[in-house]
C-alpha positions as semicolon CSV with decimal commas, in nm:
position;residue;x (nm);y (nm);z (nm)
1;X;6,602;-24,058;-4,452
2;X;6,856;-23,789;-4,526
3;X;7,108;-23,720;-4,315
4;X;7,167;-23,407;-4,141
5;X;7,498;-23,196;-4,098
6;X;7,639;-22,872;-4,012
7;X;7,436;-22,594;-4,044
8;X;7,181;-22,789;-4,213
9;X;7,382;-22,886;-4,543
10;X;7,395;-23,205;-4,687
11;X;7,714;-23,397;-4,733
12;X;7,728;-23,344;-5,072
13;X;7,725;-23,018;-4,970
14;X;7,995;-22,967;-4,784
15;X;8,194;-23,179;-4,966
16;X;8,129;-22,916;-5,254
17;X;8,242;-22,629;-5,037
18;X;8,533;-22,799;-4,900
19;X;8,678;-22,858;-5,276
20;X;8,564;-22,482;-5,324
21;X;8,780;-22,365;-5,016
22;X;9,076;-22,655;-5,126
23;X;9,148;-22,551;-5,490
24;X;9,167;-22,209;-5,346
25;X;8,974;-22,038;-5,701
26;X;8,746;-21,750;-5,672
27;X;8,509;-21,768;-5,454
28;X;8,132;-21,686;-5,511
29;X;8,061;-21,273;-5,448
30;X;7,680;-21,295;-5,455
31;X;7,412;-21,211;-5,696
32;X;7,546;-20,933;-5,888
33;X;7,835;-20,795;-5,672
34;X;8,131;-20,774;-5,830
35;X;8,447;-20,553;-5,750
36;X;8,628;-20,328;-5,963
37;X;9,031;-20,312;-6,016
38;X;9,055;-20,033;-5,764
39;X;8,895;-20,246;-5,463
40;X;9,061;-20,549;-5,570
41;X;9,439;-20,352;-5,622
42;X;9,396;-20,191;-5,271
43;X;9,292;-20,438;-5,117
44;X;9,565;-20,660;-5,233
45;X;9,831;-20,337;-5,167
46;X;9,705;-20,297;-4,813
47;X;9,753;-20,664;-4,742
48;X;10,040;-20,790;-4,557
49;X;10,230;-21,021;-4,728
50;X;10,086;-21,355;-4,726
51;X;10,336;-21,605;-4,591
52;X;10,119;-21,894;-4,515
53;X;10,247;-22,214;-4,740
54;X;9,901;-22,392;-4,648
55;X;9,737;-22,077;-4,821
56;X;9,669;-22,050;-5,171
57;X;9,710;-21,705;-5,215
58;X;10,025;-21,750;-5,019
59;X;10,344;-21,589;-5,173
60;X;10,501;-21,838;-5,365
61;X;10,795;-21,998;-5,180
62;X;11,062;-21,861;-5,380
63;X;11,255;-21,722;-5,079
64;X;11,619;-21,814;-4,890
65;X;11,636;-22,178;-4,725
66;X;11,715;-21,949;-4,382
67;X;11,386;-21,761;-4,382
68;X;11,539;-21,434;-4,275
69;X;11,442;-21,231;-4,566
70;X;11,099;-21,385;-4,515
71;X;11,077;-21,234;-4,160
72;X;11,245;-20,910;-4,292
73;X;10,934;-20,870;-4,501
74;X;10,676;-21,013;-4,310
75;X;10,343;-20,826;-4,141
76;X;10,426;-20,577;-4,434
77;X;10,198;-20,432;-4,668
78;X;10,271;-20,556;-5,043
79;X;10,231;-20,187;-5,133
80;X;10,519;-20,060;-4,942
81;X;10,752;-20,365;-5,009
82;X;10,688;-20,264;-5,415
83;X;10,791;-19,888;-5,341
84;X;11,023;-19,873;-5,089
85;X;11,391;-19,913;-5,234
86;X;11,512;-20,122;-4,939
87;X;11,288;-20,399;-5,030
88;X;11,484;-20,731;-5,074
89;X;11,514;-20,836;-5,436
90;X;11,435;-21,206;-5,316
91;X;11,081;-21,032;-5,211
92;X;10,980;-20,859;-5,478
93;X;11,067;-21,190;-5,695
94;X;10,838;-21,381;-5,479
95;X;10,604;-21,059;-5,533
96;X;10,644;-21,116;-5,911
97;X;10,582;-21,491;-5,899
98;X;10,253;-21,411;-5,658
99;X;10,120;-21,145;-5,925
100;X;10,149;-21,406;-6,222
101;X;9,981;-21,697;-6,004
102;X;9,684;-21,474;-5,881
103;X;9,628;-21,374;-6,276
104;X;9,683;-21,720;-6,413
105;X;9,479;-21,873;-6,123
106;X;9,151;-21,670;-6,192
107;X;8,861;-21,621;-6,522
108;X;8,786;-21,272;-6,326
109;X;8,895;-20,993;-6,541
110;X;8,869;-20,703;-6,271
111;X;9,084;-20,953;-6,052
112;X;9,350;-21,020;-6,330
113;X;9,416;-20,692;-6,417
114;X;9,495;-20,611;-6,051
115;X;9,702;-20,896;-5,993
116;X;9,897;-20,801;-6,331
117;X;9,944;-20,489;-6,241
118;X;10,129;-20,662;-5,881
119;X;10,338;-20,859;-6,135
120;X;10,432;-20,546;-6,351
121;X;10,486;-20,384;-5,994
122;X;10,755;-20,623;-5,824
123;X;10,975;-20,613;-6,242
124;X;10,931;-20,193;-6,198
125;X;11,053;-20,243;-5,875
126;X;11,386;-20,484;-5,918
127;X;11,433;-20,243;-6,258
128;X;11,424;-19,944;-6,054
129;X;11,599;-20,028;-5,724
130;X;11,781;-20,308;-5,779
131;X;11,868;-20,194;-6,172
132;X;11,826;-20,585;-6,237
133;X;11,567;-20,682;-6,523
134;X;11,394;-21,012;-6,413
135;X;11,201;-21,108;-6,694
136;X;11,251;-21,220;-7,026
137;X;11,032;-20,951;-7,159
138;X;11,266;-20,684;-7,378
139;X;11,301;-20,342;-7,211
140;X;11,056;-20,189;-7,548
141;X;10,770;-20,437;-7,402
142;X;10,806;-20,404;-7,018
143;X;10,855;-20,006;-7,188
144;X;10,469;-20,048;-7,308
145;X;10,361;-20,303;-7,060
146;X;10,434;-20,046;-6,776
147;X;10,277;-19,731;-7,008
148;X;9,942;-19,968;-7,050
149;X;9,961;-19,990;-6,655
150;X;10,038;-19,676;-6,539
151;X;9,747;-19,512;-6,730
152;X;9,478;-19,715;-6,619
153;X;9,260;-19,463;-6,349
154;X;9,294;-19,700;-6,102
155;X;9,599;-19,793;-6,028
156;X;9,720;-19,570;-5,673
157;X;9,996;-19,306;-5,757
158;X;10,272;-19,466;-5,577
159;X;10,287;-19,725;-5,826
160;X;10,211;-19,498;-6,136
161;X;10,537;-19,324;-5,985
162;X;10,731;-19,632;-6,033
163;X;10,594;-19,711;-6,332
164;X;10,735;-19,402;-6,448
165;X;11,046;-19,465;-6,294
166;X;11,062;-19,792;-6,477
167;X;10,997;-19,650;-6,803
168;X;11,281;-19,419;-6,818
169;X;11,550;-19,737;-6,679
170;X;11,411;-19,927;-7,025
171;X;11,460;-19,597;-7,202
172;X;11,824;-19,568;-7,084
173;X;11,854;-19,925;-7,187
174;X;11,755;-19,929;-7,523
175;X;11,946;-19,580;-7,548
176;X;12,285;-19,768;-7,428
177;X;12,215;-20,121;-7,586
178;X;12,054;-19,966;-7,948
């Protein structure tokens, strides 16, 4: 006799969608639904940062031991902690380290170009702001890596801005370092 369970599944079942929901990959969007860059890039950009350590799309925990430039940034949306100048370097690191997970940790193209451009975001961001270059990229790459970026059609203004903004930093760099 088989055994019944919640919502009719089997255990096997639910065992399967447990270690879906556990290793925290992409989850299933239906017979042939599928998002683009845009939905996935504002919809991560409207989020607030995720601060949940339990989570897997969690920001990394990269921050202070004393928490207080977690709460500083906290019920924020990513997209205004990656343009607003005031945004705590610590942040956008964490930011950074979030971006590369979310591409690394997913076969979806449409969802790895969003979450690269989130990576390429938080670098523009320290470069611009904080004038502190965070990667070991050379200022000529992040130069091309931001140029690749900023002219896809989907990616919101307010980040093609800083793009921009990042660009001419690497300029100056190579100018004063060539």
């Amino acid at each position: 006799m088989k055994k019944k369970t919640a919502y009719g599944l089997s255990p096997r079942q639910i065992i399967r969608l447990l270690a879906i929901g556990k290793k925290g990959g992409d989850a299933p969007t239906g017979a042939g639904v599928s998002k683009t860059p845009a939905e996935i890039l504002g919809g991560i950009l409207s989020s607030t940062l995720p601060l949940d350590p339990d989570s897997p799309n969690s920001l990394p925990v990269v921050l202070d031991w004393t928490g207080r430039k977690v709460l500083s940034a906290s019920g924020r949306k990513i997209g205004d902690l990656l343009v607003e100048p005031k945004t705590d370097l610590e942040v956008l690191r964490g930011l950074k380290e979030y971006g590369k997970t979310m591409a690394s940790g997913t076969s979806a193209k449409a969802k790895q170009a969003a979450a690269t451009a989130i990576y390429y975001a938080a670098i523009a961001s320290i470069l611009v702001f904080h004038e502190h270059k965070i990667s070991h990229h050379s200022y000529e790459r992040l130069d091309k890596a931001f140029t690749k970026i900023e002219r896809k059609p989907w990616v919101w203004p307010e980040l093609k801005d800083l793009f921009q903004k990042a660009r001419a930093f690497c300029r100056q760099c190579k100018k004063d370092t060539g």
